[in-house]
C-alpha positions in Angstrom: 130.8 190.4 39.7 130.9 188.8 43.3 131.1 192.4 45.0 128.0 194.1 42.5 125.8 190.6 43.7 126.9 191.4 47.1 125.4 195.0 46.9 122.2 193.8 45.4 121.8 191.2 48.3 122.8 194.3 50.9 119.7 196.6 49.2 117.6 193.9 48.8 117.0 193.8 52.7 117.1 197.6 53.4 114.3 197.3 51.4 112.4 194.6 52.7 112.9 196.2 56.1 111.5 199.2 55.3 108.8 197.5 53.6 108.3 195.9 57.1 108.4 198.9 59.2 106.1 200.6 56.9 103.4 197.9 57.2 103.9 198.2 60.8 105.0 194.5 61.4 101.8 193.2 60.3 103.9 190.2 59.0 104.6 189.0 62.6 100.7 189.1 63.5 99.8 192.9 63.8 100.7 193.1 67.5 104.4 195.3 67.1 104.4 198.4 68.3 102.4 200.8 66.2 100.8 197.9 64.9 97.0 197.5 63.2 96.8 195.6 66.8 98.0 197.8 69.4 96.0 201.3 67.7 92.5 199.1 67.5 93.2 198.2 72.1 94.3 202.1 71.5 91.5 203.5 70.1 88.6 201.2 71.9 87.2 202.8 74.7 87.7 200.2 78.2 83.9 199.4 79.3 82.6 201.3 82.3 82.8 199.1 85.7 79.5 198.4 86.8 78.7 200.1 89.8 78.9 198.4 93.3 75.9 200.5 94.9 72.8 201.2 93.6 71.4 204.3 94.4 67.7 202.8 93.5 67.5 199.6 94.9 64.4 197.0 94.2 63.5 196.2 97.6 64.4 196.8 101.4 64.4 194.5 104.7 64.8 196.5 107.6 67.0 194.8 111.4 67.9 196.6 114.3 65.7 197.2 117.4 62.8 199.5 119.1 63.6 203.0 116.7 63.1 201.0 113.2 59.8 199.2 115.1 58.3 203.3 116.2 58.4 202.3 119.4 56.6 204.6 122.1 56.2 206.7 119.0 52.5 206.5 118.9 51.3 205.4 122.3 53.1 204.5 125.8 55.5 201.1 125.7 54.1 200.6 122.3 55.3 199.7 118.9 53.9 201.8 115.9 55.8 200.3 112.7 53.6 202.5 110.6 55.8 205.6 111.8 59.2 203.6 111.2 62.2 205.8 109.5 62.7 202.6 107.3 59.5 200.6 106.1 56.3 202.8 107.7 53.5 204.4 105.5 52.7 207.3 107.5 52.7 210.1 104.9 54.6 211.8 108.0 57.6 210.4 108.3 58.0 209.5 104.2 59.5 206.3 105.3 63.3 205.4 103.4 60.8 202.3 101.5 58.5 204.6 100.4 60.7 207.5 99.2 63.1 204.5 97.7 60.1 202.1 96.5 56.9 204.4 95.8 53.7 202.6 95.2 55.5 199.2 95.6 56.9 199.9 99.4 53.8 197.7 100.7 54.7 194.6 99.0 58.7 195.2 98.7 59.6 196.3 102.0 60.1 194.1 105.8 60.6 195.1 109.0 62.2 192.8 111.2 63.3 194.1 113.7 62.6 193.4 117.4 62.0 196.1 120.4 64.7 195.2 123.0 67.3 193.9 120.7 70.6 194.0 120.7 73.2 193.1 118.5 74.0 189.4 119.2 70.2 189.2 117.9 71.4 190.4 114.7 72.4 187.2 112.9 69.1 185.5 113.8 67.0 188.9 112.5 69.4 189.1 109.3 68.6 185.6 108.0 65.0 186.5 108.0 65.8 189.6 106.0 68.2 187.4 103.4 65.8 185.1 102.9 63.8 188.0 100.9 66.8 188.4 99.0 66.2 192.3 99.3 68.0 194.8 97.1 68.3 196.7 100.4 68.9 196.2 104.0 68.9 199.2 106.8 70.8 198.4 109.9 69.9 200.3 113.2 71.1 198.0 116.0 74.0 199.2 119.4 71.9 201.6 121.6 70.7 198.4 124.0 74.0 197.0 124.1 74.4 200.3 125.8 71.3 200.6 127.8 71.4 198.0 130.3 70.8 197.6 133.9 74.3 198.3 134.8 76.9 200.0 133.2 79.4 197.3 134.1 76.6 195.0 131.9 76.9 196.7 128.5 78.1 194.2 125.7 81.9 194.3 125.5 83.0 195.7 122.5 85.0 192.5 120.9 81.2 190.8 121.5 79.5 193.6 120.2 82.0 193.3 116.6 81.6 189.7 116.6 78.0 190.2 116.7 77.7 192.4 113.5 80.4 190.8 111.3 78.1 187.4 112.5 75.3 189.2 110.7 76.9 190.2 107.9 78.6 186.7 106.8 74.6 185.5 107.4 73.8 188.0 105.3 76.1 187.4 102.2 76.0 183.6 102.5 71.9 183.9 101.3 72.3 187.5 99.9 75.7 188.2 98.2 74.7 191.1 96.4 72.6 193.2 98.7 73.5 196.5 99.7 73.4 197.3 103.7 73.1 200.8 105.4 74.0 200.9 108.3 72.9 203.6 111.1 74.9 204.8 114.1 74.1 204.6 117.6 72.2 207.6 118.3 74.3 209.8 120.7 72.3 208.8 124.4 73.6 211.0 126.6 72.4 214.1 124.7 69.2 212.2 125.2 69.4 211.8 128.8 69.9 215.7 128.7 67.3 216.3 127.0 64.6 214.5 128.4 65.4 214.6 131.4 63.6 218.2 131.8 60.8 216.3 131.7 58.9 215.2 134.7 56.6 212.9 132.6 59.3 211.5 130.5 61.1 210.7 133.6 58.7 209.0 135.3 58.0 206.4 132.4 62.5 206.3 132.6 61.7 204.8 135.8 60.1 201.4 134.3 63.3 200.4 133.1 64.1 203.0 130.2 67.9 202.2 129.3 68.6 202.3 133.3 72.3 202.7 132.8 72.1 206.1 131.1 68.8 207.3 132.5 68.5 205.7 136.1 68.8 208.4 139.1 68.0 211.3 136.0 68.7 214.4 138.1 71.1 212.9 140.0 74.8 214.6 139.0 77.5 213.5 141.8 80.7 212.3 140.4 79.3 208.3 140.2 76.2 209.3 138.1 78.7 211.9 135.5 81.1 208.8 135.4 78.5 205.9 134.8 76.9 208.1 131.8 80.2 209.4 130.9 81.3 205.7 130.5 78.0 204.7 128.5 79.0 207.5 126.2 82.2 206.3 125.3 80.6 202.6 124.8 78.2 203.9 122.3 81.5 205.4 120.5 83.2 202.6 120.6 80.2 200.7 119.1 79.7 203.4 116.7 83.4 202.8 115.7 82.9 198.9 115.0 80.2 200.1 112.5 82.4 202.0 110.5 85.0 199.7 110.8 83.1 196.4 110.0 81.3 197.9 107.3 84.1 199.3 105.6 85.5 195.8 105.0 82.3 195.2 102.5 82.0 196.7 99.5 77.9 197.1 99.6 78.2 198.5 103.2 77.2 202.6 103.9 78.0 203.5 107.3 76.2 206.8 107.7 79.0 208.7 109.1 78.0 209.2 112.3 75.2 211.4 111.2 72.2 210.0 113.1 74.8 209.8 116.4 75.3 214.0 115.2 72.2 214.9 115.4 70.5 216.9 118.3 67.3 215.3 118.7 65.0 218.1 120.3 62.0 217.9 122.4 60.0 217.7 118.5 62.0 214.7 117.7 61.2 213.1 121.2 58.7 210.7 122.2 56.2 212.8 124.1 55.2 209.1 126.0 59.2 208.7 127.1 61.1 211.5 126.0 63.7 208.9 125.0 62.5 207.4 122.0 62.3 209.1 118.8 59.0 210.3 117.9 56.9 210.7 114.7 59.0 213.8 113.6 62.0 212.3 114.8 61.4 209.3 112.9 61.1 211.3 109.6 64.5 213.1 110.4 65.8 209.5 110.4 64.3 208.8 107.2 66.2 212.3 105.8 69.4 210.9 107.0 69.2 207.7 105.8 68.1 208.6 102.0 70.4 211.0 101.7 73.3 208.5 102.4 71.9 205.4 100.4 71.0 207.8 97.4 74.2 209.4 97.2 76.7 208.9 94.5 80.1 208.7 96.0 80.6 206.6 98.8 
C-alpha cells in the first residue's frame, strides 16, 4: 500500500512538470525561456533610432569670413552677400539656403560672418548665429589665420583648436540640436599659383591680399618657396583641427577636405583679386557643400 501511494505521488509530478513545460512556465510570470514573454520582445520589431542629421534642415546661419560674405566677388575690396555659397539669392550661384530652403531662404537664412575674420572671432559670430536657433549652421573660417603679415604671425595651431571648440561649446550651450558643416581651408598656395599670372590680380595682392602667401608673387628664391611652403602646411594643419574637432560632435560634417581639393581656376577667381572666389566659384562652393549636408551616410 505504502510503495503503490509512493508511485502515484512520483507520477503525480512527472505530470505536473510536463504540464509546466508545456505551458511554457507561464505559472512563474511568462518570462522563462520560450515563454508567452520572451516570443512577444521576439517577435516585436526594435523602433528605428531617430536620425542624428537631417538631410532637410529648417533653417541656416552662416560664420566664417570674406568667401561666405562674396567678397571682391562683385566689385574691388567689396562684399557682395548676394553671391555667397551659403545664404545669397543670386540665381547664379543657387546658394546652399536656397537649394536647402526654396522660397523661404529670405526669411530663414543669416549671414554672419565678417570679411577679415579669423577664427578666435568665431565664438562671438556663433552666438549671434545660436541665438536664431537655426536648424543649420555652415562654418567657413582658417584661411586668415593663415594669411597674415608674416608667416611667423599665423595663429598657432593649439589657438586656432581652442578657437573652434570655443565656438562650438557657444554653440551647443544656446543650440544643442543644430547641425554644423563645416568647410576646409581652401588650399592657398594653388591660389597663389594661379593668380599670380595675373598682372592685375597682383597688383590689387599688393594692398595687403594675405601678404604671407602672396607678398613678393614672382619672387621664387629658397625664402619665398619656404615661407609659402610653411603657410601650406599651416592651412593643413588647420584643416586637420576641423576634422578632428568636428568629429567629436555628433551634428558636425567636415567636408572632407573637398573645398581644400578643389582647383579653383581662373573661372572660379575673382577677376578684381584673383584670390577670392568669384561668382562661379561661389556656386562651386555651394555644389560642395549640398552635396555633403544632403548626403545620407556620414
Amino acid at each position: 500500500m505504502r510503495k503503490r501511494s509512493h508511485r502515484s505521488r512520483a507520477v503525480a509530478a512527472v505530470t505536473a512538470a510536463v504540464v509546466l513545460g508545456a505551458a511554457g512556465c507561464d505559472a512563474l510570470g511568462g518570462d522563462g525561456p520560450g515563454g508567452s514573454g520572451a516570443r512577444e520582445r521576439k517577435a516585436r520589431p526594435s523602433a528605428s533610432p531617430t536620425p542624428v542629421w537631417d538631410t532637410s534642415p529648417a533653417s541656416l546661419a552662416a560664420v566664417g569670413d570674406s568667401i561666405t560674405r562674396g567678397f571682391d566677388a562683385c566689385s574691388v575690396l567689396t562684399d557682395c552677400p548676394e553671391v555667397s555659397w551659403a545664404t545669397g539669392d543670386s540665381g547664379e550661384v543657387n546658394s546652399v539656403a536656397v537649394r536647402l530652403l526654396g522660397a523661404k531662404a529670405a526669411t530663414h537664412s543669416w549671414n554672419y560672418a565678417v570679411t577679415g575674420a579669423r577664427m578666435a572671432d568665431l565664438p562671438a559670430q556663433m552666438a549671434r548665429a545660436a541665438a536664431r536657433r537655426p536648424t543649420l549652421v555652415t562654418v567657413m573660417a582658417g584661411a586668415n589665420d593663415a594669411c597674415r603679415v608674416t608667416a611667423e604671425a599665423m595663429t598657432p595651431v593649439a589657438d586656432f583648436r581652442a578657437g573652434f571648440e570655443e565656438a562650438l561649446r557657444t554653440l551647443r550651450r544656446t543650440a544643442p540640436k543644430a547641425q554644423v558643416y563645416v568647410a576646409s581651408v581652401p588650399d592657398l598656395k594653388r591660389l597663389w599659383s594661379q593668380g599670380r599670372t595675373n598682372v592685375l590680380g597682383k597688383q590689387v595682392w599688393k594692398l595687403g591680399i594675405c601678404p604671407s602667401m602672396l607678398g613678393d608673387a614672382d619672387a621664387l628664391d629658397s625664402a619665398a618657396n619656404l615661407r609659402r611652403e610653411t603657410v601650406r602646411q599651416r592651412v593643413e594643419d588647420y584643416n586637420t583641427v576641423l576634422e578632428e574637432v568636428c568629429a567629436e560632435d555628433a551634428r558636425c560634417r567636415f567636408d572632407g577636405g573637398a573645398v581644400h581639393a578643389f582647383r579653383f581656376g581662373t573661372d572660379q577667381l575673382s577677376h578684381w583679386d584673383w584670390f577670392h572666389p568669384s561668382t562661379n566659384g561661389q556656386a562651386r562652393l555651394a555644389e560642395i557643400a549640398y552635396r555633403r549636408i544632403t548626403a545620407r551616410g556620414a
